[in-house]
Biopython code that builds the backbone (N, CA, C, O; Angstrom):
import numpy as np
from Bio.PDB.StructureBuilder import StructureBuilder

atoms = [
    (1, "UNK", "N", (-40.824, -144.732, -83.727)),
    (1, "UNK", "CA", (-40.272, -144.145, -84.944)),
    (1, "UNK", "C", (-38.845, -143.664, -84.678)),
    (1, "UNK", "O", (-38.691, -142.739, -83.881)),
    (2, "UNK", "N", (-37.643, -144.296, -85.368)),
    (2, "UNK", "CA", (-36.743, -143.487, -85.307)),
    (2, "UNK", "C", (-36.578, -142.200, -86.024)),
    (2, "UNK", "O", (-37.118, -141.873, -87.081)),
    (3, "UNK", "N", (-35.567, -141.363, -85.130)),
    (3, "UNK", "CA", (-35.428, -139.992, -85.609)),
    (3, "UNK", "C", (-34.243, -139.688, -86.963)),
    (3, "UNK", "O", (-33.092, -140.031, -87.230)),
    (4, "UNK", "N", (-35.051, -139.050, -87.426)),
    (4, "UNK", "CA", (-33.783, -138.728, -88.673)),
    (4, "UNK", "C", (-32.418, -138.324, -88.155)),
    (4, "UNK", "O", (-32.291, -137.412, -87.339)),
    (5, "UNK", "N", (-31.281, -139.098, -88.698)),
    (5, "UNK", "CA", (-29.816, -138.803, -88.464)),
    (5, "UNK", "C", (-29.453, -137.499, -89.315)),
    (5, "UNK", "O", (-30.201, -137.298, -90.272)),
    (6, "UNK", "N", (-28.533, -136.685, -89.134)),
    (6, "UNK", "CA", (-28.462, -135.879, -90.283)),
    (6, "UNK", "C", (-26.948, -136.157, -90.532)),
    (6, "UNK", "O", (-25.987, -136.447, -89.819)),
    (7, "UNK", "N", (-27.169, -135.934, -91.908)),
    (7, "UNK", "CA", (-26.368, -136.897, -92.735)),
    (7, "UNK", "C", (-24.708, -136.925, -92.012)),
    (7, "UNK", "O", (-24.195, -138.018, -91.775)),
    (8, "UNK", "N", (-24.024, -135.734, -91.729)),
    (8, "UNK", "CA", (-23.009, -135.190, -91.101)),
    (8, "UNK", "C", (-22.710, -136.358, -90.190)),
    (8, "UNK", "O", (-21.674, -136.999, -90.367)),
    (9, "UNK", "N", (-23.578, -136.678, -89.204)),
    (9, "UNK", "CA", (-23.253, -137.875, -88.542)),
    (9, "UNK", "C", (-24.006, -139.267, -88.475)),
    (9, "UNK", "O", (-24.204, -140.011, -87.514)),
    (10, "UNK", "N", (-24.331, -139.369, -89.703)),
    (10, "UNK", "CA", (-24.955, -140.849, -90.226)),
    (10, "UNK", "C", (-23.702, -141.623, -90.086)),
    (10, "UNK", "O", (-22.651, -141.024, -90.313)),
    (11, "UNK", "N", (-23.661, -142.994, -89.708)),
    (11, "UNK", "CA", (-22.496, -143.768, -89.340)),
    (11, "UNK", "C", (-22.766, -144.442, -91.044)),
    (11, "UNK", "O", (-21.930, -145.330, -91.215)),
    (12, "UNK", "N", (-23.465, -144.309, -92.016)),
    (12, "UNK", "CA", (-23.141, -145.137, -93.176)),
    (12, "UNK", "C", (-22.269, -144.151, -94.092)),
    (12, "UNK", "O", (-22.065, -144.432, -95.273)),
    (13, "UNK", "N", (-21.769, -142.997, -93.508)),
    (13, "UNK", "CA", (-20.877, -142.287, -94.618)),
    (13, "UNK", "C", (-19.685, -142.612, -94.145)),
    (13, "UNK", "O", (-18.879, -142.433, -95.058)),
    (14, "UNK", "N", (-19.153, -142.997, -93.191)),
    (14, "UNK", "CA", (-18.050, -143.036, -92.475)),
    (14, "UNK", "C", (-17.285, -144.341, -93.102)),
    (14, "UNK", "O", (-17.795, -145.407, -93.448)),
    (15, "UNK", "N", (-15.987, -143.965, -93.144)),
    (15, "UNK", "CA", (-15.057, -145.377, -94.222)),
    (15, "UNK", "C", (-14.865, -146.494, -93.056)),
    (15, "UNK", "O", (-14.531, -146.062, -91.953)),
    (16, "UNK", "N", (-15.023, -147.706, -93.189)),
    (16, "UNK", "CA", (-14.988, -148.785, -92.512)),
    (16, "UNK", "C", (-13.732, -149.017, -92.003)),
    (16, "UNK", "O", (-13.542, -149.739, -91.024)),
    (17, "UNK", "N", (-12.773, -148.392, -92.673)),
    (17, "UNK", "CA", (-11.026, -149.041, -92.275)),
    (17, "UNK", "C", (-10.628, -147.423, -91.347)),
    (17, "UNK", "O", (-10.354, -147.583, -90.158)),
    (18, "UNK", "N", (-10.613, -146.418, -91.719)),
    (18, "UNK", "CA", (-10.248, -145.298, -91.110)),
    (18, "UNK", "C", (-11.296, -144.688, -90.234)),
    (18, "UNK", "O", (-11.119, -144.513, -89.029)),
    (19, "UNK", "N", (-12.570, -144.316, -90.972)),
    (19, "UNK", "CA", (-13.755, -143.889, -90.220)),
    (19, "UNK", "C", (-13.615, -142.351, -90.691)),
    (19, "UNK", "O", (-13.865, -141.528, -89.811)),
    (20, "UNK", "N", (-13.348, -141.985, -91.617)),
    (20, "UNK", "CA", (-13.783, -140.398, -92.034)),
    (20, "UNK", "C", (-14.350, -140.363, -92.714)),
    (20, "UNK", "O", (-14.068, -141.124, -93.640)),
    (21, "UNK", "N", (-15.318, -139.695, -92.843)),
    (21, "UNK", "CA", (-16.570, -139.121, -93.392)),
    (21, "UNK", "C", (-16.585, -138.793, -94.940)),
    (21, "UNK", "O", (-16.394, -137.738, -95.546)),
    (22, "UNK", "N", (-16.885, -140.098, -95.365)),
    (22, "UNK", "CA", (-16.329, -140.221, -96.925)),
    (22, "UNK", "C", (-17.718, -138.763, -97.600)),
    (22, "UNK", "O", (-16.890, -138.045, -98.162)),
    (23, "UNK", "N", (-18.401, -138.398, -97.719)),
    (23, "UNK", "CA", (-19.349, -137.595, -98.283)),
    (23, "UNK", "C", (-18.653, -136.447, -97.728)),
    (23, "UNK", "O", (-19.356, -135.610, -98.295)),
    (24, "UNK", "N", (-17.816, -135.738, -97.058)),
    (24, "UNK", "CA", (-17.740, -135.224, -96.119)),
    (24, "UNK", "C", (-16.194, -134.520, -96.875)),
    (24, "UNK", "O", (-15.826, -133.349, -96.972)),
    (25, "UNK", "N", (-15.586, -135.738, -97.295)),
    (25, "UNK", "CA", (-14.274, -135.312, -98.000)),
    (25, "UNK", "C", (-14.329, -135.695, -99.654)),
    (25, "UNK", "O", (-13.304, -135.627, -100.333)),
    (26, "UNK", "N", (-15.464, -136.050, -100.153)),
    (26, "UNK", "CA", (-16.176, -135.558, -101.682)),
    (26, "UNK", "C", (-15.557, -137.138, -102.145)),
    (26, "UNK", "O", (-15.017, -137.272, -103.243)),
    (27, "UNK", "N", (-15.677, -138.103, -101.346)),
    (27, "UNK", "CA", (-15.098, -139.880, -101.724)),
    (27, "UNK", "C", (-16.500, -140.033, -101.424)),
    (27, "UNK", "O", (-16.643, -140.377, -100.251)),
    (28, "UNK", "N", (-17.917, -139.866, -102.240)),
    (28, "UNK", "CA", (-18.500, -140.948, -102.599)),
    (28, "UNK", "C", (-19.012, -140.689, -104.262)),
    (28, "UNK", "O", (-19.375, -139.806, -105.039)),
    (29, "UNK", "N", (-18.705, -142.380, -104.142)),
    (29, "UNK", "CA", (-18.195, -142.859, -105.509)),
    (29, "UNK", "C", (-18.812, -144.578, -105.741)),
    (29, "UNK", "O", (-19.103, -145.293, -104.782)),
    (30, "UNK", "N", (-18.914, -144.983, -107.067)),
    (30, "UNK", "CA", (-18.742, -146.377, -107.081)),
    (30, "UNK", "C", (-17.455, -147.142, -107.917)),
    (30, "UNK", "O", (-16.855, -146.558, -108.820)),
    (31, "UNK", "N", (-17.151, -148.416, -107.519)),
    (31, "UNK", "CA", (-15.985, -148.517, -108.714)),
    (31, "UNK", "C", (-16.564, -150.119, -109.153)),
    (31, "UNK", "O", (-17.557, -150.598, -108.606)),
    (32, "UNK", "N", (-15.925, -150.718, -110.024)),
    (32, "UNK", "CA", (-16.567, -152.169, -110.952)),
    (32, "UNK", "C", (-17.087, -152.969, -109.548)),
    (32, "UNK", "O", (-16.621, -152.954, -108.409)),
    (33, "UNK", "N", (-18.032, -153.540, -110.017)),
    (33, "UNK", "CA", (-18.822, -154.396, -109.236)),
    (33, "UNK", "C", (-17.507, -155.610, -108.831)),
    (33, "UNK", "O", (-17.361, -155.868, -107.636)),
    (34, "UNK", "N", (-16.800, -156.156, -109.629)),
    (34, "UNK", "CA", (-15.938, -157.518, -109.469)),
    (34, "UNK", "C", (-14.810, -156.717, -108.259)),
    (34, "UNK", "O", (-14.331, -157.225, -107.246)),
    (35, "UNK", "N", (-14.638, -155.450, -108.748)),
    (35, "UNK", "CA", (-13.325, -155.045, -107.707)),
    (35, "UNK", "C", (-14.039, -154.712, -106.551)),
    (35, "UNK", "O", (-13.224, -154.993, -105.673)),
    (36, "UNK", "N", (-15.100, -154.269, -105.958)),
    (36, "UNK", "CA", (-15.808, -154.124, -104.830)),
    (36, "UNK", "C", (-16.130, -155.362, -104.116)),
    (36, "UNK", "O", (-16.178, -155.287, -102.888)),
    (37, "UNK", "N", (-16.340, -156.397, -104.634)),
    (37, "UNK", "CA", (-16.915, -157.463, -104.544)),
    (37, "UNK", "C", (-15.759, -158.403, -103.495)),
    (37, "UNK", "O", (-15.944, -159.014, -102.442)),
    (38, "UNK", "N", (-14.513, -158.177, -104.353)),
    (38, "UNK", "CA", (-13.301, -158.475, -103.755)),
    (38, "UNK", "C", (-12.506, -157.893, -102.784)),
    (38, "UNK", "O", (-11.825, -158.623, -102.064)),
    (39, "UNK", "N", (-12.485, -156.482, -102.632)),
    (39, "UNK", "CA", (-12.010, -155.565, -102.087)),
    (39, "UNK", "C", (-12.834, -154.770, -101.362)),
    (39, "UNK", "O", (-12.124, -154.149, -100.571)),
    (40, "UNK", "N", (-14.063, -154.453, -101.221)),
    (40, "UNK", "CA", (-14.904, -153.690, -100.671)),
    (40, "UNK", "C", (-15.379, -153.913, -99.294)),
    (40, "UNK", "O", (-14.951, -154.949, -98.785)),
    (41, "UNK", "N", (-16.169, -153.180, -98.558)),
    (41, "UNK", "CA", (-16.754, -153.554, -97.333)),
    (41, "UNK", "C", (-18.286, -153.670, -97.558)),
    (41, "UNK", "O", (-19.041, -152.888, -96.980)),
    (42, "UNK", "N", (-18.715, -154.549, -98.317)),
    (42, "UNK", "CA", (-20.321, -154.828, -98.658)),
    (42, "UNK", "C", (-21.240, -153.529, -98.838)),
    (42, "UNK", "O", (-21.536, -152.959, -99.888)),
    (43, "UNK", "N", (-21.591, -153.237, -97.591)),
    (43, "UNK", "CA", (-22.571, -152.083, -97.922)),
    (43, "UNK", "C", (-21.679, -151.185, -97.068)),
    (43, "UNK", "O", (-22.202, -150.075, -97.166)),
    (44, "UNK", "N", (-20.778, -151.101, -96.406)),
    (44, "UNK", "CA", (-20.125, -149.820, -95.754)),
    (44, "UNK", "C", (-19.563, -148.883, -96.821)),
    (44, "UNK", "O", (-19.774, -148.809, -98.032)),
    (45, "UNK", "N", (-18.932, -148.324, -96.151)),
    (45, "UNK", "CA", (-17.981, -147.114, -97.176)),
    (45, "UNK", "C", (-16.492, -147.399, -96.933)),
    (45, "UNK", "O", (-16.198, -147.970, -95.884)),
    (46, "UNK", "N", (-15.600, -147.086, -97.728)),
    (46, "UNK", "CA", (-14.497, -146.667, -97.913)),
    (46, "UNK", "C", (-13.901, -145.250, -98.562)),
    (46, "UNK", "O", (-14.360, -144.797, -99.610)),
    (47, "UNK", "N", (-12.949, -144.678, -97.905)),
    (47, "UNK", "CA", (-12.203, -143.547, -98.184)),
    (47, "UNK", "C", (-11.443, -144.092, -99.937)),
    (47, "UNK", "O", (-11.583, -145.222, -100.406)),
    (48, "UNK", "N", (-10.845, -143.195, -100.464)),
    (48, "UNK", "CA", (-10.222, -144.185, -101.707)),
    (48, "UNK", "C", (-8.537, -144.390, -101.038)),
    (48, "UNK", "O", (-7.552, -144.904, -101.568)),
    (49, "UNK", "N", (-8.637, -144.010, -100.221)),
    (49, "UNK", "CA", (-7.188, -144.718, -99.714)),
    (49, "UNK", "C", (-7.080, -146.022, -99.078)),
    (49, "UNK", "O", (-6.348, -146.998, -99.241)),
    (50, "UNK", "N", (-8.195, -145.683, -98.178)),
    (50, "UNK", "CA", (-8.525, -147.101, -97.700)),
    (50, "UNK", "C", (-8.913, -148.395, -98.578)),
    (50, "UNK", "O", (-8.908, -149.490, -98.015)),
    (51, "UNK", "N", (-9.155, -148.328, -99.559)),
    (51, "UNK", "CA", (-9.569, -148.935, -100.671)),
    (51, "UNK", "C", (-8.400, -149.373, -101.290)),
    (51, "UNK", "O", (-8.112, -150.564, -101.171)),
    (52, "UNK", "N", (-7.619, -148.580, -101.976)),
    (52, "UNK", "CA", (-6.383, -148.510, -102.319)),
    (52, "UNK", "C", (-5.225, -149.483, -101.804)),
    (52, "UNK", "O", (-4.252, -149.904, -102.430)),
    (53, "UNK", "N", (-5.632, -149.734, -100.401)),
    (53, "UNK", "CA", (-4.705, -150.057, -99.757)),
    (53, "UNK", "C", (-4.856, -151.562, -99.658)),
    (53, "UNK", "O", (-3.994, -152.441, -99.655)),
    (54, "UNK", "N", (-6.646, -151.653, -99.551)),
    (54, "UNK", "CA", (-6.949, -153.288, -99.446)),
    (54, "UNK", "C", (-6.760, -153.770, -100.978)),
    (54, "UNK", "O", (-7.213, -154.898, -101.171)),
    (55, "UNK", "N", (-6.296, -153.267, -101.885)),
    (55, "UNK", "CA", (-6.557, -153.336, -102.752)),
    (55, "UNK", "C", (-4.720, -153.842, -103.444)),
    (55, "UNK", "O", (-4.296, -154.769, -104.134)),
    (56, "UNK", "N", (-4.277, -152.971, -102.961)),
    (56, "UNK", "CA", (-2.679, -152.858, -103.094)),
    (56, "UNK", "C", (-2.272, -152.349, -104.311)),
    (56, "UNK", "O", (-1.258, -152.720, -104.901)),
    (57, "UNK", "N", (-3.255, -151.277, -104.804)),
    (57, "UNK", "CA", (-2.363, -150.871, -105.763)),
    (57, "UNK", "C", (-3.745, -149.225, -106.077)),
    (57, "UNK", "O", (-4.918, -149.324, -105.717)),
    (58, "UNK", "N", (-3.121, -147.810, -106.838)),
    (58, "UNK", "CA", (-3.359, -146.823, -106.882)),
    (58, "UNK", "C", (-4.711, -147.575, -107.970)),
    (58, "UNK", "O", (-4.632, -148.458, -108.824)),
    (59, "UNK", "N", (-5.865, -146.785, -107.479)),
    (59, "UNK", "CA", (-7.038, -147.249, -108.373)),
    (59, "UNK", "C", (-6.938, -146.216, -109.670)),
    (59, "UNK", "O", (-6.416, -145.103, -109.603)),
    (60, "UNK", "N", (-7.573, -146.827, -110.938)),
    (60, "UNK", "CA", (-7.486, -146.208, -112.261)),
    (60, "UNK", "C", (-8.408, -145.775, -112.894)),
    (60, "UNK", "O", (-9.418, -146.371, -112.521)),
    (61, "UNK", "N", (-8.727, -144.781, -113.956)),
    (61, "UNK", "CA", (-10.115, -144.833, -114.793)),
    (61, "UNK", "C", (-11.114, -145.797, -114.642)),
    (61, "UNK", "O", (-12.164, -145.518, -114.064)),
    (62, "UNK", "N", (-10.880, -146.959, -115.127)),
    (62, "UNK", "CA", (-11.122, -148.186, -115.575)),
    (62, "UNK", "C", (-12.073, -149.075, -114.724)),
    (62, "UNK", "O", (-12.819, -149.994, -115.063)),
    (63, "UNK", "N", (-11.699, -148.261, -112.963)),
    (63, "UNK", "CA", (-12.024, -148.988, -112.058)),
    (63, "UNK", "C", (-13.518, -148.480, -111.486)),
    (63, "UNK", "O", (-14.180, -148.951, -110.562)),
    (64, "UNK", "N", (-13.906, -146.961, -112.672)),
    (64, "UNK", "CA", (-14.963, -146.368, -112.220)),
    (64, "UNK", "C", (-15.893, -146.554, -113.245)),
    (64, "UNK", "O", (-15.601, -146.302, -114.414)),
    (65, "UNK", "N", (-17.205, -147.058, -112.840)),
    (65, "UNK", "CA", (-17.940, -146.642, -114.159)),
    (65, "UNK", "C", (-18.600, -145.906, -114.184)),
    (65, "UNK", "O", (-18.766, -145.182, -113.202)),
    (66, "UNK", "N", (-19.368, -145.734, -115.466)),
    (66, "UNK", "CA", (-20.082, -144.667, -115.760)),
    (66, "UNK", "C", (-21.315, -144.419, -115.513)),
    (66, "UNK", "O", (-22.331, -144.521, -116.200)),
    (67, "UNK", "N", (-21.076, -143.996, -114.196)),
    (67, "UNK", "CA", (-22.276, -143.998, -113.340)),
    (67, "UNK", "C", (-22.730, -142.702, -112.811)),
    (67, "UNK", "O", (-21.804, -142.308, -112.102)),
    (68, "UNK", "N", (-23.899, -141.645, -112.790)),
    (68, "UNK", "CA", (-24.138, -140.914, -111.883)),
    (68, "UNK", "C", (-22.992, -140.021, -110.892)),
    (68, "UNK", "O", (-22.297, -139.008, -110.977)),
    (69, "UNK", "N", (-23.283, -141.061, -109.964)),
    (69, "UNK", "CA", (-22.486, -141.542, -108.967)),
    (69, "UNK", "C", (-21.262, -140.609, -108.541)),
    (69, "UNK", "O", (-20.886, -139.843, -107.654)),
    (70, "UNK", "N", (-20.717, -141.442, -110.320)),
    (70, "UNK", "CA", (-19.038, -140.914, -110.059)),
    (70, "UNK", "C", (-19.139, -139.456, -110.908)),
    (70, "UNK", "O", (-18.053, -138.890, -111.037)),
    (71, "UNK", "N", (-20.161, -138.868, -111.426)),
    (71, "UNK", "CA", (-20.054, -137.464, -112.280)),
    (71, "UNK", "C", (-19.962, -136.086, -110.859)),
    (71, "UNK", "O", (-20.726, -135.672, -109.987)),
    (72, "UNK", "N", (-18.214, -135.713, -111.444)),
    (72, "UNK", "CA", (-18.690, -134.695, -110.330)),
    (72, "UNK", "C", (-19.234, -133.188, -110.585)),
    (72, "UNK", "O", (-19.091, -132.080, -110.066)),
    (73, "UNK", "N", (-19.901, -133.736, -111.618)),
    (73, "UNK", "CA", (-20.763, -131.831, -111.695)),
    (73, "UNK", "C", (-22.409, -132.527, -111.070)),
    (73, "UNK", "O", (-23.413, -131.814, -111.080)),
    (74, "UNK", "N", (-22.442, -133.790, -110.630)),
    (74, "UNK", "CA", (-23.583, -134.403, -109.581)),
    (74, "UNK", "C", (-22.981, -134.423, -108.298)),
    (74, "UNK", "O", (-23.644, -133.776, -107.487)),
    (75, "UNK", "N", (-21.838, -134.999, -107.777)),
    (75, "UNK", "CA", (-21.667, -135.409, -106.717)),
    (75, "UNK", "C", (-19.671, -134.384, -106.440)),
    (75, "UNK", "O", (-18.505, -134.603, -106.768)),
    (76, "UNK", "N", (-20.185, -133.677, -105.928)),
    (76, "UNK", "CA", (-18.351, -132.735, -105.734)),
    (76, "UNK", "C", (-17.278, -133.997, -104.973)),
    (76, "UNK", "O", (-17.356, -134.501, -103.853)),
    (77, "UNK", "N", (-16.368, -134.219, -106.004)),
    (77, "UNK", "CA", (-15.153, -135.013, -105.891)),
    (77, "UNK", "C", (-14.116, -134.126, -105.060)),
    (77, "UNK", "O", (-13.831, -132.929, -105.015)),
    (78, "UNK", "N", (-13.613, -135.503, -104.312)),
    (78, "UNK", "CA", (-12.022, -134.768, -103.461)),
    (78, "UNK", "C", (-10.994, -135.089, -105.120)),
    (78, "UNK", "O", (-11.097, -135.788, -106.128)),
    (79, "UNK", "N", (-10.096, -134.127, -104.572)),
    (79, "UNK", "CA", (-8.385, -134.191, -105.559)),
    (79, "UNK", "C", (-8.391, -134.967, -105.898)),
    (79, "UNK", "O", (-8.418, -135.119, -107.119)),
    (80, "UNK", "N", (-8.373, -135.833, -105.169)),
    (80, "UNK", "CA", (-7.951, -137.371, -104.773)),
    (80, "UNK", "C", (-8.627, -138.197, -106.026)),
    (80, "UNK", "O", (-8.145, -138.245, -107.158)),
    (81, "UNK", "N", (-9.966, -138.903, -105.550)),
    (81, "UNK", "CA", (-10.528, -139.144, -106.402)),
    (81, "UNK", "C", (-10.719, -138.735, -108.168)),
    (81, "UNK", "O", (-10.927, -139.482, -109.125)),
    (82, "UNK", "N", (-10.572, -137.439, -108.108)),
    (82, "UNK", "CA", (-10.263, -136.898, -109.451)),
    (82, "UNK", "C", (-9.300, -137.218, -110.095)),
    (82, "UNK", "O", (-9.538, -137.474, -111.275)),
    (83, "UNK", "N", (-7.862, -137.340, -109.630)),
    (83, "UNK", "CA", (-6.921, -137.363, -109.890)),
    (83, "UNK", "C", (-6.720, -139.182, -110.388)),
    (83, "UNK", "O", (-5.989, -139.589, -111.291)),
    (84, "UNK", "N", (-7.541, -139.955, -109.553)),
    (84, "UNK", "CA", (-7.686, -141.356, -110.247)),
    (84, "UNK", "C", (-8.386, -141.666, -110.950)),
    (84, "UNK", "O", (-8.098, -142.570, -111.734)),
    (85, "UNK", "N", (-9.765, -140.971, -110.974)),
    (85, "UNK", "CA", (-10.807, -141.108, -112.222)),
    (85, "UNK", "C", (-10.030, -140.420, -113.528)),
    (85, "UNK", "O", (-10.707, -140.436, -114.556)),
    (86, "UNK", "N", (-8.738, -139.832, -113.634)),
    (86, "UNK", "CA", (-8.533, -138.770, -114.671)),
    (86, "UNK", "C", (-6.975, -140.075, -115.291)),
    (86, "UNK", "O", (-6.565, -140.185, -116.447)),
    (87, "UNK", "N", (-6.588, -140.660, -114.336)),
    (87, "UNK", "CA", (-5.324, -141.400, -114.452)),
    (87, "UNK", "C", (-4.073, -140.382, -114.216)),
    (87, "UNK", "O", (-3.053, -140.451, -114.902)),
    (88, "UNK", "N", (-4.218, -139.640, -113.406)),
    (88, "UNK", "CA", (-3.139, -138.785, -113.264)),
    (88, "UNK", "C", (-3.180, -138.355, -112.218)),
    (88, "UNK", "O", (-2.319, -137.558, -111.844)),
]
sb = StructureBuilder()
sb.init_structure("model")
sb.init_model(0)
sb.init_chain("A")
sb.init_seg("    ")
for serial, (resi, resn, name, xyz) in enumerate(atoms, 1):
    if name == "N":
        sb.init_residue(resn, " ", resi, " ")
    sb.init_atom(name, np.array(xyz, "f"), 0.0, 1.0, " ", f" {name:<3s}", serial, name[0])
structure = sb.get_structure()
């Protein structure tokens, strides 16, 4: 039986391109299935910078849906993220 990880150092929160602890700095999130699909790391994580970057351009409203997920009175958002789910 493996032993429970606790979450803090579960290697599936960690962003695939940088490696910081996306739950950790309030980046978990989902964005459109077609832009993940293209840009994403399958089932890993990404930071939204790191994302951003494979991406080449500042992510928008548009790019989040309306999911759970992305509500942060469910899940506490970084600045960051807020500030692109808001377009500003």
């Amino acid at each position: 039986m493996v032993a429970d990880i606790e979450w803090e150092r579960d290697p599936g929160w960690f962003c695939a391109d940088c490696q910081v602890h996306t739950g950790l700095i309030g980046e978990y999130y989902m964005v459109r299935k077609d832009l993940w699909q293209l840009y994403g790391a399958d089932r890993d994580m990404l930071c939204i910078e790191c994302l951003e970057s494979r991406v080449g351009r500042e992510l928008r409203p548009q790019d989040f849906p309306e999911l759970p997920v992305n509500n942060p009175a469910i899940y506490p958002k970084s600045e960051l993220i807020m500030s692109r789910m808001r377009g500003y």
